[in-house]
C-alpha positions in Angstrom: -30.0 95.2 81.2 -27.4 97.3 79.2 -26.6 99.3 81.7 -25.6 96.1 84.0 -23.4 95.1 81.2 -21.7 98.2 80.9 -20.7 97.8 84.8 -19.9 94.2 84.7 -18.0 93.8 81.5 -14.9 96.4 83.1 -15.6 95.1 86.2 -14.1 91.5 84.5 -11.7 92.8 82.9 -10.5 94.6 85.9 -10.3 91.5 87.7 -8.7 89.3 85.3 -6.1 92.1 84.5 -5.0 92.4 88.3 -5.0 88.3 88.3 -2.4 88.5 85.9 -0.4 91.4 87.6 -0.3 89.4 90.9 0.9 86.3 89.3 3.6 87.3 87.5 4.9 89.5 90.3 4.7 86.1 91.9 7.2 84.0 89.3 11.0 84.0 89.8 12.6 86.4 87.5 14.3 84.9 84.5 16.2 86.4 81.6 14.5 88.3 79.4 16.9 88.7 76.6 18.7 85.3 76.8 21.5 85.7 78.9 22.0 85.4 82.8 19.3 87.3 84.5 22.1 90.2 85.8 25.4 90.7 85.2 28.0 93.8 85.7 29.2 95.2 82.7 32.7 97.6 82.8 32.0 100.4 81.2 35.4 102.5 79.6 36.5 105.7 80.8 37.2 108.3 78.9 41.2 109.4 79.9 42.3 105.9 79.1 45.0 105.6 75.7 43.7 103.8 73.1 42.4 104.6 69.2 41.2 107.5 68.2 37.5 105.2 67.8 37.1 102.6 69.9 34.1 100.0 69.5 33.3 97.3 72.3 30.4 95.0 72.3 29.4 94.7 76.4 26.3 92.7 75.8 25.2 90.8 72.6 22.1 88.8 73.3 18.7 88.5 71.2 16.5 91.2 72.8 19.6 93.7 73.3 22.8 94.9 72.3 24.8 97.1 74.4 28.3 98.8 73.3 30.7 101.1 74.3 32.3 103.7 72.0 35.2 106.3 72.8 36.0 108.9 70.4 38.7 110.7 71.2 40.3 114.2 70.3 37.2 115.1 68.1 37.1 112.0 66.4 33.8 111.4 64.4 31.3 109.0 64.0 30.3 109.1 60.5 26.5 108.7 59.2 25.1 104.8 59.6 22.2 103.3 60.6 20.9 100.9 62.7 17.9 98.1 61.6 16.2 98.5 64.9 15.9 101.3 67.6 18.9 102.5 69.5 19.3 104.7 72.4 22.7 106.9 72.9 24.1 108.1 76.4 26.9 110.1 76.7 29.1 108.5 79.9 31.5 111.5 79.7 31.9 114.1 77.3 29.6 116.9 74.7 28.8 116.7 71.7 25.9 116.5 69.5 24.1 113.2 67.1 23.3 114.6 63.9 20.0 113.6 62.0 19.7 115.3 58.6 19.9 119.2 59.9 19.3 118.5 63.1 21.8 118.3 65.9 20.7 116.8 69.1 22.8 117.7 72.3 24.3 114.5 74.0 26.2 114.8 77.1 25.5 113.1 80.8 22.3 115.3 81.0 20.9 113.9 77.3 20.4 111.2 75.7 19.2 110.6 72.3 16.0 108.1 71.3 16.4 106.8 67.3 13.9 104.9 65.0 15.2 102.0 63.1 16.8 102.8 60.0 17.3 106.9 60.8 20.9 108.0 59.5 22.9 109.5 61.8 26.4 110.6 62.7 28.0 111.6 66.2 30.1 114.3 66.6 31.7 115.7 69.7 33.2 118.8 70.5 36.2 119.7 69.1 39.2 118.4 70.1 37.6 116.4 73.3 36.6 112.9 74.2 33.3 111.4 74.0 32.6 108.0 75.8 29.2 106.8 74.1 27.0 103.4 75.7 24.3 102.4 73.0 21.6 100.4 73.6 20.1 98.6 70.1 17.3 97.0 71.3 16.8 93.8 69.6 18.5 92.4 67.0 18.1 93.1 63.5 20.1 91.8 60.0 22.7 93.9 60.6 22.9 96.1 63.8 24.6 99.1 62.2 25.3 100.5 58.5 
């Protein structure tokens, strides 16, 4: 008798797990973060005039925030924080996201994952330009610090 429950209780689950799969693969999309379900978003490029920093809010909904952020000629980012996780791409450009004594390279081949609430500043390379898209995912009280 245990044995038969051992094979039918997975068995179940199984089935009411792939019920659930094929149904919502069934329903329409919708927006999961509040906003129209796609949308293009311009991006900046790097040889473009403009400030030495340069901050641009692309998408501002509940579940994400996405900006765009040009240093250029070697500008720095100084240390802040964010109250939830962000992710930083580097669109064109080197340099490096500094976390305490660690510098983590960030260029079109890498990317950088942060916690909520790690400090952390962005330097690139001297003397060049570094265009920057960072994800916050959700929102917190403040995004950055």
């Amino acid at each position: 008798m245990k044995h038969s429950s051992l094979f039918i209780a997975p068995l179940v689950a199984g089935l009411a797990l792939g019920g659930c799969a094929t149904q919502s693969a069934a329903r329409p999309h919708t927006a999961a973060f509040g906003g129209p379900a796609a949308r293009a978003v311009d991006l900046p490029v790097a040889q473009a005039p403009g400030p030495p920093r340069e901050v641009r809010v692309l998408v501002d909904e509940p579940a994400l925030r996405l900006a765009s952020i040009v240093l250029r000629n070697g500008t720095m980012l100084p240390t802040h924080r964010s109250d939830v996780p962000v992710t930083i791409v580097a669109l064109s450009g080197r340099g490096a996201v500094v976390v305490g004594a660690e510098r983590l390279a960030l260029d079109p081949a890498h990317a950088v994952a942060l916690a909520a609430g790690v400090p952390h500043a962005v330097e690139p390379d001297a003397g060049g330009d570094l265009v920057l898209l960072v994800h916050h995912l959700g929102r917190g009280e403040e995004h950055a610090r």
